[in-house]
VEXDOVEX-457277 format. One record per atom (N, C-alpha, C): x, y, z; residue in one letter. Coordinates in pm, whole numbers, plus 50000, padded with zeros to 5 digits. Atoms other than C-alpha are relative to their C-alpha. Layout:
XYZa
...
// end
This chain:
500655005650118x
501195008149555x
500955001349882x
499224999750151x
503114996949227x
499225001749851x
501235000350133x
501065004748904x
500904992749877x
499345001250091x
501874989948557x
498775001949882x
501084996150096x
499714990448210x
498914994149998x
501955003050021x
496574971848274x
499845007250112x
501064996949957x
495614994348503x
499125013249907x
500064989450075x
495595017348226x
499054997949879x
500965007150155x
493494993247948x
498845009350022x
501124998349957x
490495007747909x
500285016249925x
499534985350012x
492175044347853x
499545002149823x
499964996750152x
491665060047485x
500395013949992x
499854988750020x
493235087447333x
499395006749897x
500904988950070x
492005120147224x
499334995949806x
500495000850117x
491855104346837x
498764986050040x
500795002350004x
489695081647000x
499914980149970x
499645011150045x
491875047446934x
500374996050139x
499975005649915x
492495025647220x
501645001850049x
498945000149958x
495585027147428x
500744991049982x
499205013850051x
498405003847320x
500734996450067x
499285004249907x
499794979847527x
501734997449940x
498444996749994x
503864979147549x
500334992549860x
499335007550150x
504394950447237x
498995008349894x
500504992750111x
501954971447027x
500285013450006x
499014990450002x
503565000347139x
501115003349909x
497955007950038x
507284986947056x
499575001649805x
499975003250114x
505324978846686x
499395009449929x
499874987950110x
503895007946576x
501015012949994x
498804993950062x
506965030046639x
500584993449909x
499095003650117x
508655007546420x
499015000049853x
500814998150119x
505975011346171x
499995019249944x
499874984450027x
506425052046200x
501625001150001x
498655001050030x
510075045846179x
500455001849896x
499935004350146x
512245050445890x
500254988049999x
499945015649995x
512225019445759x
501194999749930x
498425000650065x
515685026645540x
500724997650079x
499345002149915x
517305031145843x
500074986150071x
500255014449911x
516454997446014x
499594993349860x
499545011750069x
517084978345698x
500304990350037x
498725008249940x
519894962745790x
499964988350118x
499975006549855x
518414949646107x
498254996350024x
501335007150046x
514664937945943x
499824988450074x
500205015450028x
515244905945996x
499564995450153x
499505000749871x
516364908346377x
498395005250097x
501934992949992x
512684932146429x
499434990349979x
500245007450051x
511334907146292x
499954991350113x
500345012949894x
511984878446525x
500055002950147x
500104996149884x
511924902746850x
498395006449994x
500854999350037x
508924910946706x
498864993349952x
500885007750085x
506404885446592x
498505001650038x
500994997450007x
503124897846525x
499074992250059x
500775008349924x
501364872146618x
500104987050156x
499865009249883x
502434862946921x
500805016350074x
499774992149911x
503224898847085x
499545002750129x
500295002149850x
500964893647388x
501164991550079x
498795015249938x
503594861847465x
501335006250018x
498304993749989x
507044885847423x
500454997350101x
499674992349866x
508904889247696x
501195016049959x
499314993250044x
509374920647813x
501705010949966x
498994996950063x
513284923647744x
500245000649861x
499874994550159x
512604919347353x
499705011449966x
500604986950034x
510514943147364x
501055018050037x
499224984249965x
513404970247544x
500674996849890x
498965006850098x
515924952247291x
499095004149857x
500604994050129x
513464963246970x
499865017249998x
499534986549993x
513314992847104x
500965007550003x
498664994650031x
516575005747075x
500244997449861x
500064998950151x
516594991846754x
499345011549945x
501324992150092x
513515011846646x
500525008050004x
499594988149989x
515025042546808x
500895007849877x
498774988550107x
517765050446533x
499114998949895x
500274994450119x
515445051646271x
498725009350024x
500884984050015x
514165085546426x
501085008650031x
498894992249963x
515895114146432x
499945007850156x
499554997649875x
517225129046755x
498655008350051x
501274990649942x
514165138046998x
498764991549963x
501685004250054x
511275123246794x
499804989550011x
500365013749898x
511435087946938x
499135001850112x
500295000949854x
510425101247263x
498625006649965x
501654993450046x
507485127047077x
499004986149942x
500905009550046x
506395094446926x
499214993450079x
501365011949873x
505495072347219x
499265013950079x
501304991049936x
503875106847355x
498965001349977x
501324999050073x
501765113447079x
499364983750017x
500945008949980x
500925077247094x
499394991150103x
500975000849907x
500005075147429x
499795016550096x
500514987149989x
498675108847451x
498124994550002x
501475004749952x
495205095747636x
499275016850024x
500994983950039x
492065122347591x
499995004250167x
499824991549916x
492525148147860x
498934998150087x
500745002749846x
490805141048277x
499094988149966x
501215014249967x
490035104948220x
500824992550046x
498855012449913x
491275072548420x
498924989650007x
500995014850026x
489585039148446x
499714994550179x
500825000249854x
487745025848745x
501094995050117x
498855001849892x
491185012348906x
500255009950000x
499944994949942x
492475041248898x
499315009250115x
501154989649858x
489485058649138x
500324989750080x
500055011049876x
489805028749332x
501324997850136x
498724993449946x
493175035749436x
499965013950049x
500014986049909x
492945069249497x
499075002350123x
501344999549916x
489685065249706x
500754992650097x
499155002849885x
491955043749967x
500655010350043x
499104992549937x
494355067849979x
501454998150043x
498325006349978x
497545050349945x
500875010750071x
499264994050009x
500765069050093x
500605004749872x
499514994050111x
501975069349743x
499944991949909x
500365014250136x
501685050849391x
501865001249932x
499105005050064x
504635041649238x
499684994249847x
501105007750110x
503485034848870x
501745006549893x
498954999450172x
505935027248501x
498975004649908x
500804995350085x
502855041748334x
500365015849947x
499514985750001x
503495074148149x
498965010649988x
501214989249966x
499795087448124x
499535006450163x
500564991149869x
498065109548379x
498944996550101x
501225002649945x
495575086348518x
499555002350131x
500195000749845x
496395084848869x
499645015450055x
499854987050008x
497115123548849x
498015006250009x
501614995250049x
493125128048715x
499234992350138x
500975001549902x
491935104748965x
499845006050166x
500154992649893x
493095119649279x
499925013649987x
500774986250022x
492015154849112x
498784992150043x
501405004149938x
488295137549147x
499875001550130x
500215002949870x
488825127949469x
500395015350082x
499724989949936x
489725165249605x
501274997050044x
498845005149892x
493105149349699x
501515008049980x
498334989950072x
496665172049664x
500614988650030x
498835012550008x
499385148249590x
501315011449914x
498564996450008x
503005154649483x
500304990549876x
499335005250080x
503775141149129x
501335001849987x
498234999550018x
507435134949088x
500674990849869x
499245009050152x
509515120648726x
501354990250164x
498755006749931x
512515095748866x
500905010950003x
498814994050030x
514705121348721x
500575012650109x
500244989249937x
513725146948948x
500555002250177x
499235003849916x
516275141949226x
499825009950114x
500514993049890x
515855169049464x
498724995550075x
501295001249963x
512325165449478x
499394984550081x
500305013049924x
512545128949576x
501334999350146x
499005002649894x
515515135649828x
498445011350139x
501234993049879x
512335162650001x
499044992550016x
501095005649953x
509895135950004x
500694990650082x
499065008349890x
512565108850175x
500315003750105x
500114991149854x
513065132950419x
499064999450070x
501245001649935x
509155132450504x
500005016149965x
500544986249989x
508935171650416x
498365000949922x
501525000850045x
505445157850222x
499474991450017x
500625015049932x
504275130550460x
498405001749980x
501504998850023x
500675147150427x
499525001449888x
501015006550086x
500165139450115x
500534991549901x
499535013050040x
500285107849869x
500765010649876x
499124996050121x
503065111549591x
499014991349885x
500615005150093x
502345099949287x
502014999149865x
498955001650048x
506055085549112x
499884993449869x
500235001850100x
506385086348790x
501184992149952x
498445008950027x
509445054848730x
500475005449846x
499795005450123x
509415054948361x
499645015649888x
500534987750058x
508545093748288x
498325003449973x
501054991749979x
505755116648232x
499594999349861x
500294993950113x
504055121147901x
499925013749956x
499644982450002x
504055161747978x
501254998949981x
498714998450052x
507885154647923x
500374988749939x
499345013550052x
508985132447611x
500984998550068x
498515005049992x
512495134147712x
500294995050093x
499985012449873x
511505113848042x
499384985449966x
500545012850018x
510335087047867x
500774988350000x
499795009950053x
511255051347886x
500004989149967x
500425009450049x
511435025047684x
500764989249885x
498765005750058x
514645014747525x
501004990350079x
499115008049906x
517444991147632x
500845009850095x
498464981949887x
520275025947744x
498705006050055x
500474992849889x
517655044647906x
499074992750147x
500655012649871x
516025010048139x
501555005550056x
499045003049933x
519885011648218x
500285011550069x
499824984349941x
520275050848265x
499135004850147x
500464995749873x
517505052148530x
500784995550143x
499195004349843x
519155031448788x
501235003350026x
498324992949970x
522895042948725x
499895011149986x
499814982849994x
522325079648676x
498755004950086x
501124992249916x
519535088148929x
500004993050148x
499915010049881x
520595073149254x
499255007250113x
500934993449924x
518145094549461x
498804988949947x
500845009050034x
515695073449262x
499884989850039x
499965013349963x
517175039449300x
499514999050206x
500044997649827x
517455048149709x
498705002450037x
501864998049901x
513725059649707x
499414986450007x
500185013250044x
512855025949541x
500384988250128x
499425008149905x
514915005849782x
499235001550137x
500574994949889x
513855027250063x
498674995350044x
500945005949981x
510125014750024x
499954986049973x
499935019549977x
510704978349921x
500414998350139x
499955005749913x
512304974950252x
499655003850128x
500864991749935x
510194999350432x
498484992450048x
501725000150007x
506504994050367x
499814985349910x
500535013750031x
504224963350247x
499555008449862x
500564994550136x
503584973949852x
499294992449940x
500925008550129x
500634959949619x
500325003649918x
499244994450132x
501944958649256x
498804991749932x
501475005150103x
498494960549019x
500445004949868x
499384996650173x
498704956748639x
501765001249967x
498494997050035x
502394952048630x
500444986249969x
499935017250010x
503434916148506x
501705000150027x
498764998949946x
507154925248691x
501144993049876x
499395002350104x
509014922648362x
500855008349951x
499194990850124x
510534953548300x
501194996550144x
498695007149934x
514244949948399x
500475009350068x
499394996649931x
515034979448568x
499365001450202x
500665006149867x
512484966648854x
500414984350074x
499605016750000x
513824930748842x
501695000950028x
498864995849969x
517424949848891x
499905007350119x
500164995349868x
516214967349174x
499754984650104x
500015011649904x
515034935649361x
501424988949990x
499095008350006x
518174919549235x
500885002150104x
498904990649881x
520324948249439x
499884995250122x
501065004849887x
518014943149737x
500274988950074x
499495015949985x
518874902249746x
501265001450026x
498854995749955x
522324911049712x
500235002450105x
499264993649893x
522674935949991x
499344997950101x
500805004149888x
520034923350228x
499674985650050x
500355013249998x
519884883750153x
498334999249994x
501265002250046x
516544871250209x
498895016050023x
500874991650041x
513564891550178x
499275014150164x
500054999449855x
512874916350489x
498625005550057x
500764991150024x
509784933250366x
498764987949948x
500685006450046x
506254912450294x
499165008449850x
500404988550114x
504714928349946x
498834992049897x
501085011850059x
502204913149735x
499735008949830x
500094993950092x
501254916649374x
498304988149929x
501425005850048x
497564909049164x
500254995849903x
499425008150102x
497714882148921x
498844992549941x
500765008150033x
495574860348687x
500034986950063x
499595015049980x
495184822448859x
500064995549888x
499555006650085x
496714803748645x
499534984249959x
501235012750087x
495144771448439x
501604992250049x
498685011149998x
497394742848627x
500034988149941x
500365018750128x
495764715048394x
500905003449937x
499224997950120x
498094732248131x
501434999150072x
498474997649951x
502014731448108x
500195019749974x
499974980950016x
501784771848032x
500025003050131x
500444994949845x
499914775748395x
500664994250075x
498785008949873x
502134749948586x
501425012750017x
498534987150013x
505334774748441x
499615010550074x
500094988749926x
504054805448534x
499445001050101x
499574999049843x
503214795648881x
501564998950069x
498554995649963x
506374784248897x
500755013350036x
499064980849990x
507904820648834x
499525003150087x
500474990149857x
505534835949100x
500344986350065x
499275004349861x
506844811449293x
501045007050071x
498454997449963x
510344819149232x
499785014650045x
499874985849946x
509344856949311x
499694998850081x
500325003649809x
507814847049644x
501164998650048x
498395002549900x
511374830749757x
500595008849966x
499134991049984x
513174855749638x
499875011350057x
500284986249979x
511914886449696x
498795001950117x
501304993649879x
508774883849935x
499025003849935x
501074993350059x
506334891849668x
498874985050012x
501385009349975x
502744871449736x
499305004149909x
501144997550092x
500354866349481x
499064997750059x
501954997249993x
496314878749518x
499784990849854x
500735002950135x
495034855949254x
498405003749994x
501754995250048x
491764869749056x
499764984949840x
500255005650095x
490004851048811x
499325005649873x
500774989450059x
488724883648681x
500605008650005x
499274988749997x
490654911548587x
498885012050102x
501194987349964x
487154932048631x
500044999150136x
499855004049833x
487384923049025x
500885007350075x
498674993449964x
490504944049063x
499255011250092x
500354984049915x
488634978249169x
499794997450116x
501085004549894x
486354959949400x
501514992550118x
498835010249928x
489694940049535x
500525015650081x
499234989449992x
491534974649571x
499275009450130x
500704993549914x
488614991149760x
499714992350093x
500375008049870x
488004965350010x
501235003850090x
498624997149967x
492064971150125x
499355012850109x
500744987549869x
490065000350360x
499734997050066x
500285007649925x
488374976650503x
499734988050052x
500375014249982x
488304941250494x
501594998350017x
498805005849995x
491804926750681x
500604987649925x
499755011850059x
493994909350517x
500674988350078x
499515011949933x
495854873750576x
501425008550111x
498764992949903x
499044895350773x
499205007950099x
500784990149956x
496564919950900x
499484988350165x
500705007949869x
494804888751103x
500674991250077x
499365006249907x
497494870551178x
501045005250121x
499294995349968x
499584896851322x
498555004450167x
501024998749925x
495454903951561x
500284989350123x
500215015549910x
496004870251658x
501385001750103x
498974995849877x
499294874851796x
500605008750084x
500284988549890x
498724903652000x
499614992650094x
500545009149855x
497134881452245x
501134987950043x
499485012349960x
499744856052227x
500395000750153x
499415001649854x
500874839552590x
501435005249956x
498615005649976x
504474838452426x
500255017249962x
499394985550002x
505974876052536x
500505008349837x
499384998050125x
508164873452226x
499435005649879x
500754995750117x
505374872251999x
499275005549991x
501554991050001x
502784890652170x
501225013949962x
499464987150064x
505684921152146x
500915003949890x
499604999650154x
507044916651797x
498515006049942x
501134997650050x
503184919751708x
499545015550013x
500364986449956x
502494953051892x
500985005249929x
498854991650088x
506144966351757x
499645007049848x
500274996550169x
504754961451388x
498645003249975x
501264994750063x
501454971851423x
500195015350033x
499964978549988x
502335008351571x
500745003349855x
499224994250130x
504395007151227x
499204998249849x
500944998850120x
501785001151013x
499475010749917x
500294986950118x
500945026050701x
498435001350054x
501724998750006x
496935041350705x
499474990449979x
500845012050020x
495655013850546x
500004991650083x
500175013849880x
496804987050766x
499815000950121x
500494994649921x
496125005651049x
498404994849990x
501675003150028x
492565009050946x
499314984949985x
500925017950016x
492264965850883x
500395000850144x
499885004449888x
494024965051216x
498765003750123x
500794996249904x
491454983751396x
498864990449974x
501095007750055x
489054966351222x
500164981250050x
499815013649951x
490654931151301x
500044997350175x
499885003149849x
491374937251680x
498295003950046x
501304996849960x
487614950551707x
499134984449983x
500625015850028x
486454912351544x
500564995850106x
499285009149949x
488894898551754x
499445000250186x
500795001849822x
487404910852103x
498694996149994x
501775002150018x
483674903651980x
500094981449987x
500155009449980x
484894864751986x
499374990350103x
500235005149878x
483244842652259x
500854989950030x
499175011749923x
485154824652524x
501205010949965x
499364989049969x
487744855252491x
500615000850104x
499464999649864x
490034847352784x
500415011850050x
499544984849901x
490824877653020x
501695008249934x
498594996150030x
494754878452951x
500065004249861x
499574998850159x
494424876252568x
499515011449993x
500654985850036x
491724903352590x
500705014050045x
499074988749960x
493844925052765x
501095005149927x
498764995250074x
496684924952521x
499535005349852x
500624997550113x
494554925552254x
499235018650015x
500724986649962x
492954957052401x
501455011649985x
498744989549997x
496684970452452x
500485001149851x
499444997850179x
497454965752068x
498915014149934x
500194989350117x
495404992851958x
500525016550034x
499204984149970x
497685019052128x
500575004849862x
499634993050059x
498995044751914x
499504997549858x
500574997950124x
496775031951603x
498315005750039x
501514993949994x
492895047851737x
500095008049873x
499964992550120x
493455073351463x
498705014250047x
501295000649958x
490765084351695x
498754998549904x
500885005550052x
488475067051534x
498834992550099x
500954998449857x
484945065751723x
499424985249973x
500845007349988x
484035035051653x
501444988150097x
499135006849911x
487165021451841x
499905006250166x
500574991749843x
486515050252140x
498934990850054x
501095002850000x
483275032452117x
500464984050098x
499075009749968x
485245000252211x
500295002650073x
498954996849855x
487285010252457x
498855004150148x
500914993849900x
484185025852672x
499564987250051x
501065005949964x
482204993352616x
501084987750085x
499345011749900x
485494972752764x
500175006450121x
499684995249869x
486044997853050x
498664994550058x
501595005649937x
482004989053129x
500404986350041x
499935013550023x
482644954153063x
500874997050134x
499015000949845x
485514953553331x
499495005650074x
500224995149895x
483894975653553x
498704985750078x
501235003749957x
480754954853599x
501174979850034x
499815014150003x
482794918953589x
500614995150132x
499985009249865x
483404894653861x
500875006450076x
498544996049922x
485884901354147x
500254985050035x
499875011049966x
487464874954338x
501244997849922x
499105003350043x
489774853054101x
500755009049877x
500484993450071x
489084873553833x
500655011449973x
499944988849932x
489764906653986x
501575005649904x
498494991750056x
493434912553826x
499625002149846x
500104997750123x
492654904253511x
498815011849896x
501304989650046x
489484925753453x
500735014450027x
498974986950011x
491904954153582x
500865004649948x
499195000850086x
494344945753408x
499215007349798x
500054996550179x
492344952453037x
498995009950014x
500344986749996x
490564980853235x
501405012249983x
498814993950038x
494194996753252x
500375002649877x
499775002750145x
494984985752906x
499335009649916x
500374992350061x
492035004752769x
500035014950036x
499974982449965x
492595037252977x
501325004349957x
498784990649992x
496215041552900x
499655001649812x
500534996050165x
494805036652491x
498955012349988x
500744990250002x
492145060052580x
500385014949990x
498944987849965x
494885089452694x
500575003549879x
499304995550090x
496055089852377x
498415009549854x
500724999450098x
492715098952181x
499505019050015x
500584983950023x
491295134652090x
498694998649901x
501375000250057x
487415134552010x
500215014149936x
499774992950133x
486625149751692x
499105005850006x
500614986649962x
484015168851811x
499024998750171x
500084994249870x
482195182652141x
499434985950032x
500315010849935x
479655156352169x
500384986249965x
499175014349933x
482195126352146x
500305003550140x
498914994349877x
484365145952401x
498654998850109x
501004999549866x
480885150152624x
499944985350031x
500805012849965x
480175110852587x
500964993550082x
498755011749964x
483735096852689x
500005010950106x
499884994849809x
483915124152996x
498974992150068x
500935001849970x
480375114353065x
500454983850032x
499295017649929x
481655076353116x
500975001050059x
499025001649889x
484975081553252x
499155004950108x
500414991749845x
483065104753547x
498924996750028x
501405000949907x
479665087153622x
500574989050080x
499435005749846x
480155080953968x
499484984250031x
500685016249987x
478385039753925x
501514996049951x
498675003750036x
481555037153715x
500944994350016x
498534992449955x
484405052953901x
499614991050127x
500285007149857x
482715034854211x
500594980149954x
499595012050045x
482974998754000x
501334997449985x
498384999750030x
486545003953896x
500625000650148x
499864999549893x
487245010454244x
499894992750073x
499715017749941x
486064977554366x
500984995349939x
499345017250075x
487424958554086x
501885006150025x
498955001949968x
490994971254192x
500855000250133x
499665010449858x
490754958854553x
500944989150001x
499385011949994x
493284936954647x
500874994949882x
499235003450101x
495114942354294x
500995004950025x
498764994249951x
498564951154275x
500115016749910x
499994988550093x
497364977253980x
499865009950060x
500234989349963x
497465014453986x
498415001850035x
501915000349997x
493615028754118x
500135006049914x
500644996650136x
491795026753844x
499105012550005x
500804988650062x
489405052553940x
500785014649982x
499254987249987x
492095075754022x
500825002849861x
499454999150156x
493795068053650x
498855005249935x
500704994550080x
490605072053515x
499455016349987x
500684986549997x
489905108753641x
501065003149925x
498664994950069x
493365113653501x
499814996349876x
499655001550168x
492765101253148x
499105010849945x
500774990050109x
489375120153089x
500265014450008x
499174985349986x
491655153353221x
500704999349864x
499104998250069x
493925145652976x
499264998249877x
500614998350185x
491745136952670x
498805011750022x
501054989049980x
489395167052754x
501585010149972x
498684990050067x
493315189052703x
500274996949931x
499525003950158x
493995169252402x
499035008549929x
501294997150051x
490845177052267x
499675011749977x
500144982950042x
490385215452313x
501235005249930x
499564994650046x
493465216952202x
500724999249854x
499414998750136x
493405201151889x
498525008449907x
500964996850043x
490085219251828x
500535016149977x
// end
C-alpha cells in the first residue's frame, strides 16, 4: 500500500484547525517566514504560488517554493515549522486509515508525515514496525524478512516525532534517493516485487516519479502490475480528456492501473472489500488455472503460490466461485482444485471444499469418467496434506471423512482401471499426516 495526503483530509490538529494540504502548506510557511529575507525573490513566490489557483499547482512548484521559503528561517526551524503545522491532535486517523489497517496490508508505504496509520493499527491490536527512509539499518532488517510477521509502516518523507526527517524542499526530494540507498533498494524492491495500491497520492512528488523513472531504465517495460485510486475524470471537458491522458501515460509506463471512484467517500468501503471481493487479476489469473493450454494453466499456479495475504484470500475466494459454476468440466475442475495448493491458509471454509470435492468424486460416475473424477480426487488430497486444523473438532471432521469406510470404499472403486495412485490408500496417508501436522502445530 502507497499512502499520500487525502488519506489524511479529515485530520485536525490539536489547535483544532484543519490539516493543510501540501500548496497550503508550501503558503503558510512562507507567511511565517521572514519576509525580508525572501524579498528579493517576492515576485518568483508569487507566481509559484498563486493563491487562487493552489489546488491546480503542480507538485514541483510547490518543492521549488519551498526551498525558496526555507532561507527565510533560520537553521532548524523550517523543519519545526511544518511539524508544528502538521502536528495533528494526538490517537486520531480518519476512516481510511482503519480501513487499511483492518486488511492488514504487509506494509504501507505512505509520504505523509503524521501518525495516522501508526494510531490506526494501535486500534486494531496490531504490532507493526515504523521505519523513517533515513533509517538504513532498520530497512536493510526488514529486506532481509527478519520482520515478515508484522506490517511495516514506512515513513518516505519523515516522521513528525523527528523535524529533521522532514521533507519538502527541492535538496532534500533529491537527498532521499542519493543519500539513502537502502531506501531507494527497498522502494525498488517492492515495485518489482509485489502488486501495490497507491490511495490519496496524486503521484506528483518527484522523488517517486524518479524512482519509477530508474525502474524503466533498468528493467524496460513494466514487470510488476500496481494500481492506484483516482477521481473519474469529466471526459466532456478538455481538463478530464488531459488527465486521463496522464494516467494513461502512467499505465504504459510503469504498470500503474487506475480504480476510478466517483466518490472520494467510497475509498474505505473500496479498501475493505480488497479482503474479500476478487479483483480483475485475482479472476483472471482463477480462470487460468483451469486453462487446457499447460503454459498458462502453470504460469497461473506459479503466481498464485506468490501471492501476498490479501490476494491469497480473493484467490481462495475466486477458485471457491469458480468450482460452484455449472457445466464445470472434470479436467478444468481438477486444476482448478490443484491451484489452491500452498494458499489454504488453512482456512475452513476451503477444508470445507476440498471434503465436499473428495465426496463429489467419490460418489461420481465410473466408466469414461473414472480418470478424471480421480484425477481432482488426487488433486484435492495432495492440497489437503498440506493443511493443519485449527482446532480439535475441525481435525475430528476431516479424519472423520477421510476414514468413513462408504468413502475409502468409493475412492477405491473410482480408481479401478486408473493409472492413478490408490486413492484410498493416499487418503489414509493424508489424514495421518494432517492429524501430525495438526498436534503439532497445537
Amino acid at each position: 500500500m502507497v499512502t499520500g495526503a487525502g488519506i489524511s483530509q479529515g485530520l485536525r490538529r490539536a489547535d483544532g484547525e484543519a490539516l493543510p494540504n501540501w500548496g497550503k502548506l508550501v503558503q503558510a510557511l512562507r507567511e511565517k517566514a521572514d519576509a525580508s529575507m525572501l524579498s528579493d525573490r517576492a515576485a518568483l513566490l508569487d507566481a509559484l504560488l498563486p493563491g487562487a489557483a493552489l489546488e491546480k499547482v503542480n507538485g514541483d512548484a510547490l518543492i521549488e517554493a519551498s526551498e525558496i521559503v526555507q532561507s527565510g528561517f533560520a537553521k532548524g526551524e523550517f523543519e519545526n515549522a511544518i511539524a508544528r503545522l502538521c502536528c495533528v491532535e494526538p490517537g486520531t486517523c480518519t476512516e481510511t486509515h482503519r480501513a487499511i489497517a483492518e486488511i492488514a496490508p504487509a506494509g504501507v508505504i505512505t509520504f505523509n508525515y503524521d501518525r495516522g496509520h501508526e494510531e490506526a493499527f494501535r486500534r486494531m491490536g496490531t504490532s507493526i514496525e515504523s521505519i523513517r527512509y533515513d533509517e538504513s539499518e532498520r530497512l536493510k532488517s526488514l529486506l532481509a524478512g527478519r520482520w515478515a510477521s508484522r506490517p511495516f509502516v514506512l515513513k518516505a518523507h519523515g516522521c513528525i516525532s523527528e523535524p529533521p526527517s522532514l521533507v519538502l524542499t527541492s535538496s532534500s526530494y533529491h537527498a532521499v534517493l542519493s543519500k539513502n540507498r537502502a531506501y531507494r533498494l527497498f522502494l525498488q524492491h517492492h515495485l518489482a516485487r509485489h502488486t501495490l495500491l497507491v490511495v490519496g497520492f496524486a503521484l506528483r512528488d518527484r522523488d517517486f516519479d524518479q524512482l519509477l523513472g530508474s525502474l524503466e531504465i533498468e528493467l524496460g517495460k513494466p514487470i510488476q502490475r500496481h494500481a492506484f485510486i483516482a477521481q473519474e475524470p469529466d471526459t466532456t471537458t478538455v481538463e478530464g480528456l488531459v488527465r486521463k491522458a496522464d494516467w494513461a501515460a502512467i499505465t504504459a509506463r510503469f504498470g500503474l492501473e487506475p480504480i476510478y471512484v466517483d466518490d472520494f467517500l467510497k475509498i474505505p468501503a473500496i479498501i475493505g472489500s480488497l479482503g474479500s471481493v476478487p479483483g480483475s487479476l485475482i479472476e483472471r489469473l482463477a480462470t487460468d488455472a483451469g486453462s487446457p493450454a499447460a503454459n498458462v494453466r502453470r504460469q497461473a499456479h506459479d503466481t498464485i503460490v506468490s501471492l501476498g495475504r490479501i490476494g491469497r484470500t480473493q484467490m481462495r475466494k475466486a477458485l471457491r466461485e469458480r468450482l460452484r459454476l455449472p457445466g464445470l468440466d472434470l479436467p478444468t475442475r481438477s486444476e482448478v482444485i490443484y491451484a489452491f495448493r500452498g494458499i489454504t491458509e488453512d482456512d475452513e471454509s476451503v477444508v470445507r471444499t476440498l471434503l465436499d470435492e473428495l465426496r463429489r468424486a467419490g460418489d461420481g460416475a465410473a466408466g469414461s469418467d473414472a480418470k478424471d473424477h480421480a484425477e481432482c480426487a488426487a488433486h484435492a488430497l495432495v492440497v489437503l496434506r498440506g493443511v493443519r486444523a485449527k482446532d480439535a473438532a475441525m481435525l475430528a471432521e476431516i479424519l472423520a471423512a477421510l476414514r468413513a469406510p462408504s468413502f475409502l470404499a468409493n475412492l477405491e472403486m473410482l480408481d479401478r482401471g486408473t493409472p492413478l495412485p490408490r486413492l484410498k490408500t493416499y487418503a489414509h496417508s493424508a489424514a495421518a499426516e494432517i492429524e501430525s501436522r495438526s498436534r503439532a502445530f497445537w
